[in-house]
N, C-alpha and C positions, 0 to 999 in steps of 0.2 A: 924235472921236465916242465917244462912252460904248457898252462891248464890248456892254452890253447889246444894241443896238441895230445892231449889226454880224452877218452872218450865221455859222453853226459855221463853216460852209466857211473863211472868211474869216480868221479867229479860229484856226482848226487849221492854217493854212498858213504864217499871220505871228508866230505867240507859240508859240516851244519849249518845248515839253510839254504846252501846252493839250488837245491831245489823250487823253492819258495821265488828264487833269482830266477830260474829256470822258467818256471809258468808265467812268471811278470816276462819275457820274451817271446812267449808261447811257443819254447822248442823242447820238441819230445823228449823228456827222458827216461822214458820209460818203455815204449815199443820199437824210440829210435835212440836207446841206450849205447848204441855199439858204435856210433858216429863221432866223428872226433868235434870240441866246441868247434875249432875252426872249421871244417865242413857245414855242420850244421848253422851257423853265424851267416857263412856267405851264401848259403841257401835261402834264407831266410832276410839277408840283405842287412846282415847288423854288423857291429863292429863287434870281434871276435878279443881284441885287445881291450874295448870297454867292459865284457861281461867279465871275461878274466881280472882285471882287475876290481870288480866287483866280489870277487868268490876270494882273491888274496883279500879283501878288506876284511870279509867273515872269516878267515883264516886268523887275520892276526885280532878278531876281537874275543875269539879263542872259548866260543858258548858253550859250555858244559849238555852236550847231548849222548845216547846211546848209540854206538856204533854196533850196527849189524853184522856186520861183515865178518865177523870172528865171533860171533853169539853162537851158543847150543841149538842146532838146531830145533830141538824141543820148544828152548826158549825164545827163539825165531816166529815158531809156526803160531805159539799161545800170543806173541805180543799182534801179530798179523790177525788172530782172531778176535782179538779183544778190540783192537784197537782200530781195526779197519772193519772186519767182517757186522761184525755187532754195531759199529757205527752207520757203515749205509742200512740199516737195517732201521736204525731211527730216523735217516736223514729223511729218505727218500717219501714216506706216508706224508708228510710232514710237508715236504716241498711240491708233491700234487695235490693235496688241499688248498696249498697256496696258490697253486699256480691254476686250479680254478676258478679261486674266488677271485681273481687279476682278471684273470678270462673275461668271466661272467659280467661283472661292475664295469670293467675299461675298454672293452671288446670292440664299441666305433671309433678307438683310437688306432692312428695307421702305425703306433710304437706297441700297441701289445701283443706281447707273444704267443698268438693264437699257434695255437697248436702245441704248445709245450708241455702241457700237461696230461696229453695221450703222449708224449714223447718221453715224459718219464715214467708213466706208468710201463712203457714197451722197456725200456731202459731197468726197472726195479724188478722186472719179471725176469731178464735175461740175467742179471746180477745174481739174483734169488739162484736160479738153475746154477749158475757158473759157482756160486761159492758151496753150496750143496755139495757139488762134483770134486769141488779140494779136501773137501769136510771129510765127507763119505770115504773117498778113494786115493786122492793123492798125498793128501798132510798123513794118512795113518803111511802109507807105502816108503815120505821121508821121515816119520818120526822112529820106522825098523831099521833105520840104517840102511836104506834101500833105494833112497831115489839118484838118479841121473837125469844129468840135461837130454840125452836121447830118448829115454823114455815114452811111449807114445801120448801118453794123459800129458806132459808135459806141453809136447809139442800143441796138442790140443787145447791146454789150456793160454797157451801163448797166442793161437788163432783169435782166441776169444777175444784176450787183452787188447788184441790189433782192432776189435770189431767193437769193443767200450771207448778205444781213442777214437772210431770214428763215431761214435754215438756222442764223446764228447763236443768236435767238431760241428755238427750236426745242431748242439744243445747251445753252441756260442751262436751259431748263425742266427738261430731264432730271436735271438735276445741281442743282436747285435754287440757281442763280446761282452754279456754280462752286462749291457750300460744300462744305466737309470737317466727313464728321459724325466724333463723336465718338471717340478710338479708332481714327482711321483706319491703315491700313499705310503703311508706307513706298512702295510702291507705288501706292496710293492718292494720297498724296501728289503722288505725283512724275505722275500723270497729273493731276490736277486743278492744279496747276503750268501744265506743260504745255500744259492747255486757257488758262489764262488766256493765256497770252504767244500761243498762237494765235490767240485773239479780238484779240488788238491788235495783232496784225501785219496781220490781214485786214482790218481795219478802216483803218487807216492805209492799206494798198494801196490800197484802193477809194479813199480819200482821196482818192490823189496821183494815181488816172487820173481822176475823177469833176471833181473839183475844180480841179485844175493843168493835167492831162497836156489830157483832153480837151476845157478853156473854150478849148485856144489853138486858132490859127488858121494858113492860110497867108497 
């Protein structure tokens, strides 16, 4: 089938790095996983035949990655906690520090991102609660052989997911899509850095529960 016509979900779970493609376009795949590229593409006003041929190019350079998709659930839930859960957990202290000390120092500048830094403090709180709630309640419910996509914690934690892409949204605007204006500090730098590799880990998470974790079944 031509990737065109294949859904993001679909496409971000079976082609290593598609993803990474996917946020350099800034189209959802992760709360709008269920879209096909070409819908998505001409919503967004791109060419659905250049990004596809982008994802054949990662296709035939053929990157030795883990595929989820057939992973133990067990080994599913541990790689998502380790590797996502435990990671905003370092990012985020780390990225409001930063995004203070930008505040504070460059603050009569009409590029800095005033107000970011209560935005990620609101952003690391909501996170905190959300992954708590998988922690606690829903990774023990799929690690019994027990979960489904109807599920009610499911469906609630999907609500969530929709409500961190728009906190994502929200975290581009302020920064103007992550740009570094001119002359910026090294610290400057080093938080708008930061932000980006944030948006793609969050992104990717939602992913792999949206997409992978929560389509299975008992």
């Amino acid at each position: 089938m031509n990737h065109a016509e294949q859904s993001l979900g679909l496409l971000a779970r079976t082609i290593p790095g598609a993803t990474k493609v996917f946020h350099e376009h800034h189209l959802d795949f992760c709360c709008g996983g269920k879209q096909t590229l070409q819908a998505a593409a001409q919503k967004a006003g791109l060419s659905a035949d250049g990004i596809a041929a982008q994802l054949s190019a990662l296709q035939d350079a053929g990157d030795e990655v883990v595929d989820w998709t057939d992973a133990p659930t067990s080994a599913l839930i541990d790689h998502i906690l380790t590797r996502y859960h435990a990671r905003h957990r370092e990012q985020l202290p780390e990225l409001i520090r930063l995004a203070r000390r930008v505040e504070s120092v460059h603050g009569d500048r009409p590029e800095c991102p005033r107000g970011l830094a209560d935005h990620l403090e609101t952003m690391q709180q909501e996170l905190e609660s959300h992954m708590q709630k998988e922690e606690m309640v829903l990774f023990p419910i799929y690690k019994r052989g027990m979960g489904h996509p109807g599920l009610p914690p499911v469906q609630m934690m999907r609500m969530e997911h929709d409500h961190h892409g728009t906190e994502l949204v929200r975290l581009e605007a302020l920064t103007n899509d992550i740009t570094l204006p001119r002359s910026a500090c090294n610290t400057w730098r080093a938080l708008y850095l930061g932000l980006q590799t944030l948006c793609e880990d969050l992104m990717a998470h939602i992913h792999l529960e949206n997409n992978v974790l929560f389509e299975r079944a008992a």
